[in-house]
MARSE-559140 format. One record per residue (C-alpha): residue number from 1; residue in three letters; x, y, z. Coordinates in steps of 0.2 Angstrom, whole numbers, plus 5000, padded with zeros to 4 digits. Example, Ala and Ser with C-alpha at 12.3 -4.5 7.8 and 13.67 -1.06 7.14 Angstrom:
2
+-----+---------+------+------+------+
! num ! residuo !    X !    Y !    Z !
+-----+---------+------+------+------+
!   1 !     ALA ! 5062 ! 4978 ! 5039 !
!   2 !     SER ! 5068 ! 4995 ! 5036 !
+-----+---------+------+------+------+
END
This chain:
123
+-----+---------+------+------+------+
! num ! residuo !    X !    Y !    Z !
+-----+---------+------+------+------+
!   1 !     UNK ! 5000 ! 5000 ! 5000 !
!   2 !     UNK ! 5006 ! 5017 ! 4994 !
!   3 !     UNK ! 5010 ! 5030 ! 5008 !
!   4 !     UNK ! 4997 ! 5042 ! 5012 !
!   5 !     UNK ! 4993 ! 5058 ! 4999 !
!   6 !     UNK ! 5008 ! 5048 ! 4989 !
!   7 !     UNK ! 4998 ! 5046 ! 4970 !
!   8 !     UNK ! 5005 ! 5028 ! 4963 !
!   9 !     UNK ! 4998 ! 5035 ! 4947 !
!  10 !     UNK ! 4990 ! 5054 ! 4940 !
!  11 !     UNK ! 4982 ! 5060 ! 4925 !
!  12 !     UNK ! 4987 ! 5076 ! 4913 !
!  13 !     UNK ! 4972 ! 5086 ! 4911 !
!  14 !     UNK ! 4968 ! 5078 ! 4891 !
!  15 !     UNK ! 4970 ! 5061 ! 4901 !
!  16 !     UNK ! 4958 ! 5068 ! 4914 !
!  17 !     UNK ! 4945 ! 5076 ! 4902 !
!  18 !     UNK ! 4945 ! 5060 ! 4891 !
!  19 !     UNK ! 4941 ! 5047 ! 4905 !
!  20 !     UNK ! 4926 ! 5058 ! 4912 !
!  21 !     UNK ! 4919 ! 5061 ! 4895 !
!  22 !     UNK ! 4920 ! 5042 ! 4891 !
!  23 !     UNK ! 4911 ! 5039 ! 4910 !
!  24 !     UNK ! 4898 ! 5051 ! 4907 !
!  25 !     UNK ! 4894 ! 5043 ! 4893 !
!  26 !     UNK ! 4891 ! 5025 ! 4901 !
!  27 !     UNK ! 4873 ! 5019 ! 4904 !
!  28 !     UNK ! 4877 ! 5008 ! 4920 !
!  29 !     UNK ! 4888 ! 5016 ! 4934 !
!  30 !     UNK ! 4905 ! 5017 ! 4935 !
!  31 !     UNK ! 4916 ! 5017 ! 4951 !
!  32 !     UNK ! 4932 ! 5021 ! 4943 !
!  33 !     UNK ! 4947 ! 5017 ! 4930 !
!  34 !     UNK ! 4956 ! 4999 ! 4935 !
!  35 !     UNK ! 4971 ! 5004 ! 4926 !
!  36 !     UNK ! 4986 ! 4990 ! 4927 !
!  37 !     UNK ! 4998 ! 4979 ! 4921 !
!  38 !     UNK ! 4999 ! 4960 ! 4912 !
!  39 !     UNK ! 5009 ! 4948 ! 4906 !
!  40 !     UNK ! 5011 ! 4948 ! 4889 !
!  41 !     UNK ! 5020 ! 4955 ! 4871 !
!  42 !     UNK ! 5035 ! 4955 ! 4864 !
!  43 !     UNK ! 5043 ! 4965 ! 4878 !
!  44 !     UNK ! 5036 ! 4955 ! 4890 !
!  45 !     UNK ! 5021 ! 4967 ! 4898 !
!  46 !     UNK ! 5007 ! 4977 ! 4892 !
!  47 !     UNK ! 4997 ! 4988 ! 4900 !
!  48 !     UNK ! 4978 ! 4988 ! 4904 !
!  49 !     UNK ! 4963 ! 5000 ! 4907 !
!  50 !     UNK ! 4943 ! 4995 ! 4911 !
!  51 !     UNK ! 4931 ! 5002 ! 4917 !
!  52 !     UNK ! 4925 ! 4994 ! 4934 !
!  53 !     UNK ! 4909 ! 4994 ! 4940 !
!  54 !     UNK ! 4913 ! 4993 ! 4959 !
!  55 !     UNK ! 4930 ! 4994 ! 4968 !
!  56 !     UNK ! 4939 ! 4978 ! 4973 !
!  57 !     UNK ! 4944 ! 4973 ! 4991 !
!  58 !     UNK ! 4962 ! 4977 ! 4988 !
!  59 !     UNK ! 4962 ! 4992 ! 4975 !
!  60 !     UNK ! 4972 ! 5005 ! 4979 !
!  61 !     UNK ! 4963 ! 5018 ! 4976 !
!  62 !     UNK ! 4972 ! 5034 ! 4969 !
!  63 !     UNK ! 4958 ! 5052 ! 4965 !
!  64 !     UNK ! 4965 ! 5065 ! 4953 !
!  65 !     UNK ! 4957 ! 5079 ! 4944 !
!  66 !     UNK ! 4941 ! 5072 ! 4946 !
!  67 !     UNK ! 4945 ! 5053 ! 4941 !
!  68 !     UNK ! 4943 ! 5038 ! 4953 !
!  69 !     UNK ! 4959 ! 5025 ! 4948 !
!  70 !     UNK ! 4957 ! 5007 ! 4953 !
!  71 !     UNK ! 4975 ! 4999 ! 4954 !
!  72 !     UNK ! 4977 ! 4981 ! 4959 !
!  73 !     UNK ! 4990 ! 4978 ! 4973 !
!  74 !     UNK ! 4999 ! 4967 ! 4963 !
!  75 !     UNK ! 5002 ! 4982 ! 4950 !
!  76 !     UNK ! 5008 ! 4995 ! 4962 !
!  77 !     UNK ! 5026 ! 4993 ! 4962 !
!  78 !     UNK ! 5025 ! 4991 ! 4942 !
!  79 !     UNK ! 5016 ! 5007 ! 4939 !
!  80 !     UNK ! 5025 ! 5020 ! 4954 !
!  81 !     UNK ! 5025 ! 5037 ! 4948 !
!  82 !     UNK ! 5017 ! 5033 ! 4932 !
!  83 !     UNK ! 5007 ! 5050 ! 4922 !
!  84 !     UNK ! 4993 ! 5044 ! 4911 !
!  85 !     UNK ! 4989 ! 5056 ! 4895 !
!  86 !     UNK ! 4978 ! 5055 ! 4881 !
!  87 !     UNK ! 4986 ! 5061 ! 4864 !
!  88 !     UNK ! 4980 ! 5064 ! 4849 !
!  89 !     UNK ! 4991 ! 5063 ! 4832 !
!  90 !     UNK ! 4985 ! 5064 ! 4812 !
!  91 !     UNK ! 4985 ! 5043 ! 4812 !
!  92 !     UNK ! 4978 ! 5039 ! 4831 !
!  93 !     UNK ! 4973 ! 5046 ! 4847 !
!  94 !     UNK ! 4973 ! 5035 ! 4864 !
!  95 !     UNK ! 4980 ! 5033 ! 4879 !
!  96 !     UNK ! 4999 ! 5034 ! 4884 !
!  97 !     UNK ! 5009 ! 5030 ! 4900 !
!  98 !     UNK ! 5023 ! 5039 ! 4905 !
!  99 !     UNK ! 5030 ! 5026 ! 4916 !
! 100 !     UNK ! 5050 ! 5030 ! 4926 !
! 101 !     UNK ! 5050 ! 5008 ! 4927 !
! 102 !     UNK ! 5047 ! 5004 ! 4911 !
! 103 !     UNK ! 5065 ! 5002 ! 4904 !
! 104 !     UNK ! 5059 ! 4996 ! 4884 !
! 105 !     UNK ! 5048 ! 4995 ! 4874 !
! 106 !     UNK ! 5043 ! 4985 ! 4858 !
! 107 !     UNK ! 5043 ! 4993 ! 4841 !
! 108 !     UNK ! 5025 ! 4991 ! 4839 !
! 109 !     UNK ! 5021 ! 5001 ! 4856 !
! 110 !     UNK ! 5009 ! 4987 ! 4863 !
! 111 !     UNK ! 5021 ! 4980 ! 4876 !
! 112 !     UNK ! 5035 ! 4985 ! 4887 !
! 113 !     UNK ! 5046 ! 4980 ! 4898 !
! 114 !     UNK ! 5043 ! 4987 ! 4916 !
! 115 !     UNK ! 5057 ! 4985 ! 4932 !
! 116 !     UNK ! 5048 ! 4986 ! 4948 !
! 117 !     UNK ! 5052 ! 5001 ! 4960 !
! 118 !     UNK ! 5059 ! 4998 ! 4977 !
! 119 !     UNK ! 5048 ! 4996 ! 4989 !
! 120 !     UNK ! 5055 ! 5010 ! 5001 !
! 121 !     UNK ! 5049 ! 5023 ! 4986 !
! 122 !     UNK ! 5032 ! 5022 ! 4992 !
! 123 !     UNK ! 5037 ! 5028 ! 5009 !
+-----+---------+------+------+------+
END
């Protein structure tokens, strides 16, 4: 568990604006962003995003700018200090992670490769 008032995560503004635009849109209630990490891809992880409907027993649960995020306790140490934005280009618009652990990626940009951060950084 992350230190009081210490964010494991936090959004840019576009990242921000983006999710509650998507959540205002939803026709069920939405408790937050589960945001995390999986095995997977050529570089070996990938990172993941849904929608929850309800918070989990063991969510860390990380507010910013208006946004619930949901992050699995297993993810923590993957994703420490890790800013989400929401870019748009000429060819695509979506989600990116600026993650200080993440130490490759692949060439496609659908995996990386992610150390974990010491435990004593979330003191």
């Amino acid at each position: 568990m992350a230190a009081p008032g210490f964010k494991v995560v936090s959004l840019t503004d576009a990242a921000a604006e983006r999710v509650r635009a998507i959540m205002s849109r939803m026709d069920k209630p939405i408790a937050g962003l589960r945001v995390g990490v999986k095995n997977g891809g050529c570089a070996g992880m990938s990172y993941t995003m849904e929608y929850a409907e309800e918070i989990g027993p063991h969510d860390e649960i990380v507010e910013d700018k208006g946004v619930k995020i949901l992050i699995d306790p297993k993810a923590i140490l993957f994703l420490l200090g890790t800013e989400m934005d929401f870019q748009t280009t000429k060819m695509s618009s979506g989600f990116t992670f600026n993650n200080p652990n993440q130490t490759s990626a692949c060439g496609c940009g659908e995996s990386v490769a992610i150390t974990p951060a010491a435990p004593e950084r979330l003191r």
